[in-house]
N, C-alpha and C positions, 0 to 999 in steps of 0.2 A: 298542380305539380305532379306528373308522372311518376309512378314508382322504378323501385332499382329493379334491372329483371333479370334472371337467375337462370342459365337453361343446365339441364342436368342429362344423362341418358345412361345409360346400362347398354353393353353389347345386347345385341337382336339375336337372339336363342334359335338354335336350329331346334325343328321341332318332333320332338322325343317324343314318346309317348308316356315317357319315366324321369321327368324333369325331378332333380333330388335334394335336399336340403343345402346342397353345394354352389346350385345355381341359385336356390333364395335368397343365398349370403349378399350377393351383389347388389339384388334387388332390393331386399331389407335395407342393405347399405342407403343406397339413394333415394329409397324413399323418408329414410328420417332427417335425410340430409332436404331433400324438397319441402316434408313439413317444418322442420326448423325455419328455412328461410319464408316460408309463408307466414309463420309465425312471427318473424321480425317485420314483416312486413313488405318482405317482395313481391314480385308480378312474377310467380315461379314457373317454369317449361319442363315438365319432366315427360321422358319419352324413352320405352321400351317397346318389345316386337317381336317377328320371328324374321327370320333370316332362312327363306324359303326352297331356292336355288341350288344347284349343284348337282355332280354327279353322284355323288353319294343319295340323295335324297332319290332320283331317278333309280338307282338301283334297286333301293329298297321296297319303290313302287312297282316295278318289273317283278320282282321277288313274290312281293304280295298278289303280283295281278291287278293291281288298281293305277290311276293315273296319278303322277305325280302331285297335278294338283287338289284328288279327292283323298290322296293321301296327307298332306299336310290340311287340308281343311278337317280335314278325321281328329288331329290333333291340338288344333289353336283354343277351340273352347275350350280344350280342358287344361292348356297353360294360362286362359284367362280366367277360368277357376277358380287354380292354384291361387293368381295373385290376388284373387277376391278374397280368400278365406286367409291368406298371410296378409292381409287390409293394407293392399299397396296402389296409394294413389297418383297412378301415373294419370296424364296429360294428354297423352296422344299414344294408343298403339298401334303403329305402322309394320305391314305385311309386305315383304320384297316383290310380293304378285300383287299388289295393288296398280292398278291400271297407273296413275300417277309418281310413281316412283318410278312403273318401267320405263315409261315416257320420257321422263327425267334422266335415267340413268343413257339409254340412249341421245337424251341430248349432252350429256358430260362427255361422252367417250369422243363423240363425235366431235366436240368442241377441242378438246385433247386432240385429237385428227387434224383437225384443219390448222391446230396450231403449231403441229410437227411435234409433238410429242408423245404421240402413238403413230407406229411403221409398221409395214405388214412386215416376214420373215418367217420363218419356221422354229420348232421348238423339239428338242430332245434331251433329255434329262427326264431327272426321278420325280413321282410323285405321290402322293398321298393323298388316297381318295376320303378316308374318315377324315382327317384335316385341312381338307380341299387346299390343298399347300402344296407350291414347289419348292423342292430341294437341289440344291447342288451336291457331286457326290463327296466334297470335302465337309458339305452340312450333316452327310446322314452319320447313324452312329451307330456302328458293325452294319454296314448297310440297310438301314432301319430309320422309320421317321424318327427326328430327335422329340419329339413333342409328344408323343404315342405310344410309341415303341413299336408298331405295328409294322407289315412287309410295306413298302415302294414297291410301284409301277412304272417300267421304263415306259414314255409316252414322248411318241413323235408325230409330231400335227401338224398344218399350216396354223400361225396363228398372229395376233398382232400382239406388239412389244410398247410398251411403256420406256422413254427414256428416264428410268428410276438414277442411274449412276449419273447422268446431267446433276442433280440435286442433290447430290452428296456432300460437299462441301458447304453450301446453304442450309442443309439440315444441320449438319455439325455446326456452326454458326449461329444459326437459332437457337439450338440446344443449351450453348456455352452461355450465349446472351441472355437466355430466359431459361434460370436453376428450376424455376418453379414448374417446368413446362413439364418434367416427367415425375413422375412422384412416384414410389419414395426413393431418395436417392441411389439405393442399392441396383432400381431399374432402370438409370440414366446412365447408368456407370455401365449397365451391361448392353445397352443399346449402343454406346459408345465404343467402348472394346471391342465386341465382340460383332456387330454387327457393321459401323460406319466405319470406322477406323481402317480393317481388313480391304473393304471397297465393295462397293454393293453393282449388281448386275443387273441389267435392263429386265423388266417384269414379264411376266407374260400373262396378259390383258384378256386373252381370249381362247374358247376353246371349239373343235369342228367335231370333236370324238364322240359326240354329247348333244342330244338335244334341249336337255331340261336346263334352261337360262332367259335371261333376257335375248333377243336378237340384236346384234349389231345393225343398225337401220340400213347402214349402205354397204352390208355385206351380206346378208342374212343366214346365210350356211356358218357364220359365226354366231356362240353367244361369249358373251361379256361375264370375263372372270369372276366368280364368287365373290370375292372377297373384296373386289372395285365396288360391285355389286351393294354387298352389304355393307360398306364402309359409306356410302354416299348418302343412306337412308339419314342421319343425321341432318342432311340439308335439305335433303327430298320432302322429309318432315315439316318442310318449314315453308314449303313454295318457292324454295329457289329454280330459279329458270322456269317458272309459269307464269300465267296474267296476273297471278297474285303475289307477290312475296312480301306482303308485308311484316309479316313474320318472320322470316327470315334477315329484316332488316332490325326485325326489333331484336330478335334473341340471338343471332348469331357475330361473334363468335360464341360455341357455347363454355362456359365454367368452365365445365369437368367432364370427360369421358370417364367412367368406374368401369375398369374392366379387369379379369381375372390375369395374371402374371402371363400367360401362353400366351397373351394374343397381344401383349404390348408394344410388340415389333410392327407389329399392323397396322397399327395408331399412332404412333410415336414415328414411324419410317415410310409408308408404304400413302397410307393416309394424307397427313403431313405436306409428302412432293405431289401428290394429288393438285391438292388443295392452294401450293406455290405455283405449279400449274396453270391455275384458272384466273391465279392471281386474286385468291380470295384470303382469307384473314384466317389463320391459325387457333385451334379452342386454346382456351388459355392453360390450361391443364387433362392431362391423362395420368390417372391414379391408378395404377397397379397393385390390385391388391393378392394378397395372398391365396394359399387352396387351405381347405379345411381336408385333414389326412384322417385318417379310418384304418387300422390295422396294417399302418406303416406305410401307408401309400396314397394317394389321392382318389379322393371318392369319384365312382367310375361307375357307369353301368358295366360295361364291359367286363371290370372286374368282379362284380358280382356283391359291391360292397354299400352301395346305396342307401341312403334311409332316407324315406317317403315322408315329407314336410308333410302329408295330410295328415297320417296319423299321428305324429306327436302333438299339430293343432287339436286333433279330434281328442286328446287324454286331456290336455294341459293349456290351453287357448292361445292366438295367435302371439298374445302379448310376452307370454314366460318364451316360447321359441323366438320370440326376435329380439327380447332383452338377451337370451344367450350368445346368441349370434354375435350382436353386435359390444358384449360384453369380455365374452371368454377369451376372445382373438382378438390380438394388438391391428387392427386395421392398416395391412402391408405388406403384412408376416405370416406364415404357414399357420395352423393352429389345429389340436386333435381335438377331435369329435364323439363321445363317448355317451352313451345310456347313462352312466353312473353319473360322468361332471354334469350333463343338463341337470338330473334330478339333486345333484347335490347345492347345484345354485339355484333352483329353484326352492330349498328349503331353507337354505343358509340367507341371501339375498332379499327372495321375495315374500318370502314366508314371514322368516323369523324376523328380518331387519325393517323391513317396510309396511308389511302387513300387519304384522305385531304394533307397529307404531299406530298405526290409525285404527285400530283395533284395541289397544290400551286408550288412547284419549280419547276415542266416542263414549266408550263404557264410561270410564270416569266423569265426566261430563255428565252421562247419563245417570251416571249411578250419585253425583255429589250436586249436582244442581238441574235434577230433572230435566237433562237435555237442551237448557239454554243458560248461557253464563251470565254474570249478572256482571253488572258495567263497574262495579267497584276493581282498583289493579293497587296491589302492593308489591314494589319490584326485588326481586331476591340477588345475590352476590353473582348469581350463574346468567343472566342475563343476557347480559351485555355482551360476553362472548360470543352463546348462542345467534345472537341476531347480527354481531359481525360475521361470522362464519357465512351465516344465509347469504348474506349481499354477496359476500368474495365471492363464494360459489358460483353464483352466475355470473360474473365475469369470467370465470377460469372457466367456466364448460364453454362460452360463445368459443373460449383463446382455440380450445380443442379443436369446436365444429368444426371453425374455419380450415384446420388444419385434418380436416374427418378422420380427425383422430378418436373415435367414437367410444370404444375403451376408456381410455384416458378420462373423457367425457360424465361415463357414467362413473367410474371409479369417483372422481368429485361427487356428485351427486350422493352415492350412496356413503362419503363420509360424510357430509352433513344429516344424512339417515342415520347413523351410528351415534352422530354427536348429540341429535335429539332423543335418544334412546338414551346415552348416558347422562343427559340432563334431569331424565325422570330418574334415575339413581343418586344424583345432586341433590335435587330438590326435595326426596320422598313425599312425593302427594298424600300418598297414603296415610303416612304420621301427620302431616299438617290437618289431612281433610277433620280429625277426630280434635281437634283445638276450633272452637265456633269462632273466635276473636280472628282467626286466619283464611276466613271465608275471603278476605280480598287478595291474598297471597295466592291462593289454591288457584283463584279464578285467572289470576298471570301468568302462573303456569301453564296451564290449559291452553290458554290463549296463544299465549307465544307457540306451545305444541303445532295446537291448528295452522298458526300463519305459517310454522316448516313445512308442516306435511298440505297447504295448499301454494308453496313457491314449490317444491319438491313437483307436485299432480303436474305441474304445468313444464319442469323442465325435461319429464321423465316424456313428456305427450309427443316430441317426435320418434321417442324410442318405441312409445309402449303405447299406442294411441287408444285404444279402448278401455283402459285403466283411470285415468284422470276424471272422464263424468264419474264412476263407479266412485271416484275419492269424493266428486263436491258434491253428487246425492246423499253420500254419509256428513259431510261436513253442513249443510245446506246452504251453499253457493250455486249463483245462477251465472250461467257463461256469460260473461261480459268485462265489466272494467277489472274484476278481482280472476279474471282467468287469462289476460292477455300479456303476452315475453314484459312488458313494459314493466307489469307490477310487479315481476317477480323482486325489481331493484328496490320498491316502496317496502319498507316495514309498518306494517297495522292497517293492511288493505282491508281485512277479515272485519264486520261488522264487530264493536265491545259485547254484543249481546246475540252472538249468531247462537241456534242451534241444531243442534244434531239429531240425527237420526241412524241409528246402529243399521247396517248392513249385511249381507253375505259376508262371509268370510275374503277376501281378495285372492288371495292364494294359500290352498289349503295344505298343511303339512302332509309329505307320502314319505309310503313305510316303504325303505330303499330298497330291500332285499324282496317283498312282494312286489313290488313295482316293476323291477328288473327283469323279472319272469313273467309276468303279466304283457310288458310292450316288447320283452322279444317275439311273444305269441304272437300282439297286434302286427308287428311287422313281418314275420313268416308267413302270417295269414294274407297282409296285403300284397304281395309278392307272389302267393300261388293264384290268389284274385286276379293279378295285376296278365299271370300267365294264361289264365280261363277265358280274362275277356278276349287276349289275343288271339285264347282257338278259335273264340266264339265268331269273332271278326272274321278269322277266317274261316271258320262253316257259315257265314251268310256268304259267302263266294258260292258255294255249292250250288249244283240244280239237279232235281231231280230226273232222271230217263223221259219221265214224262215235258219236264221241262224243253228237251233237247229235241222232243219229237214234234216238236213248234215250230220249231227251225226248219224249212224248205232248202235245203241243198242240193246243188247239182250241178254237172258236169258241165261245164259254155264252153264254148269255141270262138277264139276271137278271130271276125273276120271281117275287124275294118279298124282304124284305131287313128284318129288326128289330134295333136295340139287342140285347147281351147284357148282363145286368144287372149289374150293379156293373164293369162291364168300361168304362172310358171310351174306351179305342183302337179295341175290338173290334164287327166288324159281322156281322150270321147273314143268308149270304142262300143262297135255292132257287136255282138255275140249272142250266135245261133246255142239256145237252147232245146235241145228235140226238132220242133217244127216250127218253133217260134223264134224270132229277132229281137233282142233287146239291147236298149241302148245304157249304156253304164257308165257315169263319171267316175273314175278313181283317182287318188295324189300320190301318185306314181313317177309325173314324170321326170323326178332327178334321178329316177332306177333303170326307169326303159324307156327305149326310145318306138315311135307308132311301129316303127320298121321291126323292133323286136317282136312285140306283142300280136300282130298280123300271125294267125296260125297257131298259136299258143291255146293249149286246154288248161281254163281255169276250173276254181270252184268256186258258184254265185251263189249265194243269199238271194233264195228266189223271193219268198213273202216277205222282204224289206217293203215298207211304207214308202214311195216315191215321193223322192223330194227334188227340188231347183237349186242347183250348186252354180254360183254364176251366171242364175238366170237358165241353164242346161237342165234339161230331165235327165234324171239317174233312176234307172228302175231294177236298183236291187245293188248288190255289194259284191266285189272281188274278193276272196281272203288271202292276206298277205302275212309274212311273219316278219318283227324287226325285232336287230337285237338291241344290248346297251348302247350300242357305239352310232346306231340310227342307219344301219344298213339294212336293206329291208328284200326279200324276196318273195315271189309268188307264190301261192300254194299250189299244189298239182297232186296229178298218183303219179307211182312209180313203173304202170303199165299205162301203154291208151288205152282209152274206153271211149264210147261214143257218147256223143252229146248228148245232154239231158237226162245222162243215166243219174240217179239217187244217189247220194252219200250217206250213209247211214255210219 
C-alpha cells in the first residue's frame, strides 16, 4: 500500500545577500509542518529556492559590475547555509536559472499562447522595480507602491498580456466553493473585497526594457514576467511538461503554499488563473501568514532593522530560535520580535519548564536508584490525571498541525510540561524517597515522569528537531518503537527498568540584562562584517595599472561588415588595424546594421585569445557599452585618430 503524500513549498526568496530572521519564520514554519507529516507517516515533498530573475536583480548586477547570473550564484550557498544551520529539511531546492525550469516556464507561456490566453499589445502604467509588480494608478498609495512604499516607474513597453479578467468570476467561485483554499480567513476576505470583487485587469506577462529573464521562445526580444516566472517553479519542480513527470503526478496538487501576507494575491489570484488556464488542478491551500514587526514596522533590510538568524543560532542553538518563532506568533497574525521576549522564553519555557523537568528526573533517578528504576510500581492519587492528560495532548496538537496552527500546537505541549512539573509538587519524591517501605511508590513516579518527558521529546521533534535524541541519550532510549508519532498515544512504552544517564544541561539559564548587551554587540558586529565583506567583494573588482597594461587596445577601422547566417545577434566585420586586417565577430546586430558599421572607428581588444563563434573566427573584441534597459552603443573617441593608434 502506497503512502499518503504531502507536498509543502515556501515562496522562492530573491536572493539577498542578508536573508533575516523574517524570511526563517516561513521556512521554519514548513519545515516542522514536513517533519510532522513524515513523522505520521507520509511520502512528504517539501520544496524551497531562490527566485532569480527580474529587473531588480539586473540592476543590482550592473551596479556591482558583475553579471546577473554570478551575481546570484554569489549568493545561493549562503541561503543554503542559512537553511543548514536553522536544520531545514527541504526536498528539492529549485533555482529559476536552472536550465529545466526555463524550459519549462517557456513551454507554459507558450502553451498559454496557443490557447488565446496570452495576446501581444503594449503596456503603460506604474511599476515597481523592488517588488517587481504592476500597479494601477487607483492601486498606488500617494503615488507610491502600496506594498513598499517605495517611488513607481511609469514603463511603457511592447509586451504580452494574460487574459487574468477572463477568470475572474471562476476565481471568485472557487474561492466561495473552497473556504479552505485561502487561509486565514482574514486573507480571503481581502482577496475578495479588495482585490476580485473591484475587477481585475488583464496581466502583463512580459517585459522588452530588460534583458535579465527567461526568453519568450517565439519572441525572444521578450522575457517572461517575474512573477509567471517564479510562480510556475512549484510544478517545474515536479517535471511537469517534461519526459518525466511522475512527480508531478504523484504530488501535485500540492497541500499548502506558506507564504508571507504581501504576496497572497499572487497565489491566491494571479497563480490560481494560471493554473485554470492550463486546466490543471488548484493546491488545496495557500496559507498566509503574518510579518514578525521590529520597532513598529516590518523587519526590512532597507529599513535598517534586521536580525541575522546566524547569530542568534550561533548564542543559543537552532532549536530555542525555532521554538520562538514558531511559538511566540499566532501563525496568521503579525507578531513582535524583541532581544528581551526570545531570551525571556527561552528561560521561562525551555529552561525552566522543560529542561528542569528532565533535568529534575534523571538526577532523581540517579540519585534514589543508581540510574536504573527497579520494576516494582505503587500507583499514587495523581496518576491517572497525569497520563490522561499525555494521551489528549496528542490529539489536540495533531487538531492544531492540521490546522498550522503551530502556537496553539506548542502551547498544548508545554501544558502537559507544566503538569508534569506539578505532579512532582503532588507527589514529593523527595519526602517519599527518605520512607524505604516506599521504594515502589518513588519508582512510579519517576516512571510515569520518563514516559512524559519521552511522549513530550517526540512531539516537540518537528519543532525542535535536535533536542529529542539529546532527551533519549539522557533517558536511555534507542530510536525506534518508543520514538515513533504512534507511541506517543501508548502509555508505558518506556522499558519498567530503563536507565538513565545525566546529561549537558539542555538549555541553560542566561542572565537577561548581561545577555542583552552582549547580542546587541554580536549583531552590531555582524552587520559591520556583513558591510566589510561587501567592500571586500567589491575591492576583488579592482585591477591593478599593471593589470590594465595587459589589455592590448587600439583604434580599428571597420571596412567590411556582413550578416552571419542563421546568426540573428551576430555581425562579421574586416577592420584595419595599423597595417593589418582582422576579422571580428560581434552581437551587435539588433544595434547596427553592416551598412552602419562600414567606416565606423572602433576600439579592439587586440590580445583576445581567438575563438570560433558559429563556427566564424573572431580575432579579438569590439567594446560596446549597454545600459539597464539593453540598449547598447559602440565605443569610440571623441576626435579621429588613425588606426591602430593605442588606447591607453
Amino acid at each position: 500500500m502506497s503512502k499518503k503524500t504531502y507536498y509543502i513549498t515556501t515562496p522562492i526568496y530573491y536572493p539577498s545577500d542578508k536573508l533575516h530572521i523574517g524570511h526563517s519564520y516561513t521556512t521554519v514554519a514548513a519545515d516542522a509542518m514536513a517533519r510532522y507529516k513524515r513523522l505520521r507517516g507520509y511520502d512528504v515533498k517539501f520544496l524551497t529556492g531562490t527566485d532569480e530573475h527580474g529587473q531588480k536583480i539586473e540592476r543590482i548586477a550592473n551596479k556591482k559590475g558583475v553579471t546577473p547570473k554570478a551575481y546570484v550564484d554569489s549568493i545561493v550557498e549562503w541561503i543554503k547555509d542559512l537553511w543548514k544551520i536553522m536544520n531545514i529539511s527541504y526536498d528539492k531546492f529549485i533555482r529559476t536559472t536552472d536550465d529545466y525550469h526555463e524550459k519549462t516556464v517557456q513551454k507554459i507561456f507558450k502553451k498559454l499562447y496557443e490557447k488565446g490566453d496570452i495576446y501581444k499589445s503594449s503596456y503603460e502604467g506604474w511599476y515597481c522595480t523592488p517588488c517587481e509588480t504592476f500597479f494601477t494608478e487607483r492601486q498606488l498609495n500617494d503615488g507610491k507602491c502600496p506594498d513598499c512604499g517605495r517611488e513607481v516607474e511609469k514603463v511603457k513597453e511592447e509586451s504580452y498580456f494574460f487574459k487574468l479578467s477572463k477568470y475572474q468570476d471562476k476565481l471568485i467561485e472557487y474561492i466561495e466553493n473552497h473556504p479552505e483554499f485561502i487561509q486565514p480567513q482574514t486573507r480571503q476576505n481581502e482577496m475578495i473585497n479588495n482585490f476580485l470583487k473591484p475587477g481585475l485587469e488583464d496581466l502583463c506577462v512580459s517585459r522588452t526594457s530588460f534583458k535579465w529573464g527567461i526568453p519568450v521562445e517565439f519572441d525572444p526580444g521578450h522575457v517572461v514576467y517575474v512573477w509567471v516566472d517564479a510562480l510556475s517553479n512549484y510544478i517545474t519542480a515536479l517535471g511537469y511538461l517534461s519526459e518525466n513527470d511522475e512527480e508531478y503526478k504523484k504530488y501535485w496538487p500540492a497541500d499548502v503554499h506558506l507564504v508571507g501576507k504581501e504576496i497572497v494575491r499572487f497565489h491566491t489570484i494571479i497563480w490560481p488563473a494560471i493554473l485554470m488556464a492550463l486546466g490543471e488542478p488548484l493546491p488545496k491551500q495557500v496559507f498566509g501568514h503574518g510579518w514578525l514587526i521590529i520597532d513598529g514596522g516590518k523587519m526590512s533590510k532597507s529599513k535598517g532593522n534586521v536580525v541575522d538568524p546566524k547569530v542568534l543560532v550561533d548564542r543559543y542553538g537552532s532549536d530555542a530560535i525555532r521554538y520562538f518563532l514558531l511559538r511566540e506568533v499566532a501563525f496568521g497574525q503579525d507578531g513582535n520580535f524583541s532581544n528581551e521576549a526570545l531570551i525571556q522564553r527561552i528561560n521561562s519555557d525551555l529552561a525552566n519548564d522543560f529542561g528542569n523537568l528532565l533535568s529534575r528526573t534523571v538526577a532523581m533517578i540517579g540519585k534514589y536508584f543508581n540510574n536504573t528504576l527497579i520494576e516494582e510500581r505503587e500507583a499514587t492519587e495523581f496518576d491517572e490525571d497525569l497520563k490522561n492528560m499525555a494521551i489528549a495532548t496528542v490529539d489536540k496538537v495533531e487538531g492544531y498541525m492540521e490546522k498550522l496552527l503551530f502556537s496553539d500546537a506548542l502551547a498544548e505541549i508545554w501544558n502537559l510540561i507544566r503538569r508534569a512539573n506539578k505532579y512532582i509538587d503532588e507527589t514529593t519524591p523527595w519526602i517519599i524517597a527518605k520512607d524505604e517501605s516506599k521504594k515502589a511508590q518513588l519508582a512510579n513516579i519517576l516512571y510515569n515522569l520518563g514516559e512524559v518527558i519521552r511522549i513530550v521529546s517526540i512531539l516537540i521533534y518537528p519543532f525542535m528537531p535536535a533536542t529529542p535524541k539529546k532527551v533519549w541519550e539522557q533517558l536511555g532510549i534507542k530510536e525506534g518503537n518508543a520514538t515513533t508519532w504512534d507511541s506517543t498515544k501508548v502509555w508505558g512504552t518506556l522499558p519498567k527498568n530503563f536507565t538513565v544517564k545525566k546529561g549537558k544541561v539542555l538549555f541553560p539559564r542566561i542572565d537577561l540584562k548581561v545577555e542583552l548587551e552582549k547580542l546587541e554587540e554580536a549583531q552590531k558586529k555582524s552587520q559591520k562584517e556583513s558591510v566589510v565583506k561587501t567592500e571586500e567583494k567589491e575591492k576583488d573588482n579592482y585591477i591593478s595599472i599593471d593589470d590594465f597594461a595587459k589589455v592590448d587596445l587600439r583604434i580599428g577601422e571597420v571596412i567590411k561588415c556582413e550578416k552571419i547566417e542563421k546568426a540573428d545577434k551576430l555581425l562579421k566585420s574586416q577592420i584595419k588595424i595599423g597595417d593589418e586586417v582582422r576579422q571580428i565577430v560581434s552581437g551587435i546586430a539588433k544595434h547596427y546594421t553592416p551598412e552602419e558599421m562600414v567606416g565606423k572607428k572602433v576600439i579592439v581588444v587586440c590580445n583576445l585569445k581567438p575563438v570560433k563563434l558559429r563556427g566564424v573566427l573572431s580575432e579579438g573584441m569590439i567594446l560596446a557599452a549597454s545600459d539597464e534597459n539593453g540598449n547598447l552603443v559602440l565605443a569610440s573617441t571623441d576626435k579621429d585618430i588613425e588606426s591602430g593608434a593605442k588606447v591607453k
